[in-house]
N, C-alpha and C positions, 0 to 999 in steps of 0.2 A: 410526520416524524419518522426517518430511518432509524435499522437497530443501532447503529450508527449514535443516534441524541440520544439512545435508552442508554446507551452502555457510557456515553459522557456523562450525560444525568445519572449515574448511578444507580437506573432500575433495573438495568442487568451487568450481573458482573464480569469483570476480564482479568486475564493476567495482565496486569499492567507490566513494563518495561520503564517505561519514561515518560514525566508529562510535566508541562507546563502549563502558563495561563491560556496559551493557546493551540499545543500539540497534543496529543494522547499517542503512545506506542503501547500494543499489546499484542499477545500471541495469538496466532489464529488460531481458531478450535478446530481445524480440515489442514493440518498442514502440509506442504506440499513439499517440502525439504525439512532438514535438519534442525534449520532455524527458519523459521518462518512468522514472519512481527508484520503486523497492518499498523500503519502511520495514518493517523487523520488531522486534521483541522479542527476543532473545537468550533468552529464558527462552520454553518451548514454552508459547504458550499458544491453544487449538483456534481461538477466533473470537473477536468484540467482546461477546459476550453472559456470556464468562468472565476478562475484563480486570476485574483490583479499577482502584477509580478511584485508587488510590496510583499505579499504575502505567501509569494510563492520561493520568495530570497530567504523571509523566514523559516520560510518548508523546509526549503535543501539545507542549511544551516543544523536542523533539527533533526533532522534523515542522517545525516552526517553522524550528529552525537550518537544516533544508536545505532549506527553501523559499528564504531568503534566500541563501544558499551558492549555489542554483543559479540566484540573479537575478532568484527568482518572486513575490518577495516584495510586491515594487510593483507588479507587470503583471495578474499574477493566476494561481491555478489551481485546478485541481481535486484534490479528494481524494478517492477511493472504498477504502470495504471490502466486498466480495461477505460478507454473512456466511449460514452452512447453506446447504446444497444446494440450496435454491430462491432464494435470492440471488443463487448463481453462482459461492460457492467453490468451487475445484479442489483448492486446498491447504489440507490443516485446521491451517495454524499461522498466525493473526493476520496479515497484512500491508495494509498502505495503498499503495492504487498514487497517485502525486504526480505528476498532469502537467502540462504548461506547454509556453509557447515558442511559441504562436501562438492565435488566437482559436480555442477547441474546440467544436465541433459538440454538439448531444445527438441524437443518433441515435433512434430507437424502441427501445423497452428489453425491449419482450415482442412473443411472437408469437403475438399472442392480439387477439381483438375486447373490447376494454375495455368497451366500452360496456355492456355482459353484466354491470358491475360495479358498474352506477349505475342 
């Protein structure tokens, strides 16, 4: 069980944003922008690579609604999912990190000489 089923199961709490039968929105406790909301799936599922797209049409549907909920609708944001261990998941249940609320930087993403790559 990820903290992920705790925090659905309600043995650890969150700020909630938005949820339905099947989404949970909540604020992340590290956040990394201004607005910053993890989206998950209510139903365990490990990464993006095992999302049926039935379910993943209801994703973006619901990603959509608290985009606009939290006013990012028009300005702009970003959406990531780290997926597998060399992506940079820490937790193996699905989440999209949603951020906003001010113009976001793109940092350097590896710590590596790229150029080795081309």
């Amino acid at each position: 069980m990820t903290i992920f089923s705790k925090i659905i199961n309600g043995e650890i709490p969150s700020n909630k944003v938005l949820e339905n039968e099947n989404f949970l929105a909540f604020h992340d406790i590290n956040p990394k922008a201004p607005i910053h909301i993890l989206i998950i799936p209510k139903k365990e599922v490990e990464n993006f690579q095992s999302i049926t797209p039935e379910l993943m049409g209801e994703m973006t549907l619901f990603i959509q609604e608290v985009a606009k909920l939290m006013g990012l609708d028009k300005s702009g944001y970003r959406l990531i999912t780290n997926n597998g261990k060399n992506g940079g998941q820490e937790v193996f249940h699905l989440h999209f990190h949603l951020l906003g609320g001010a113009k976001l930087s793109w940092p350097h993403l590896a710590d590596t000489d790229t150029n080795k790559f081309f």
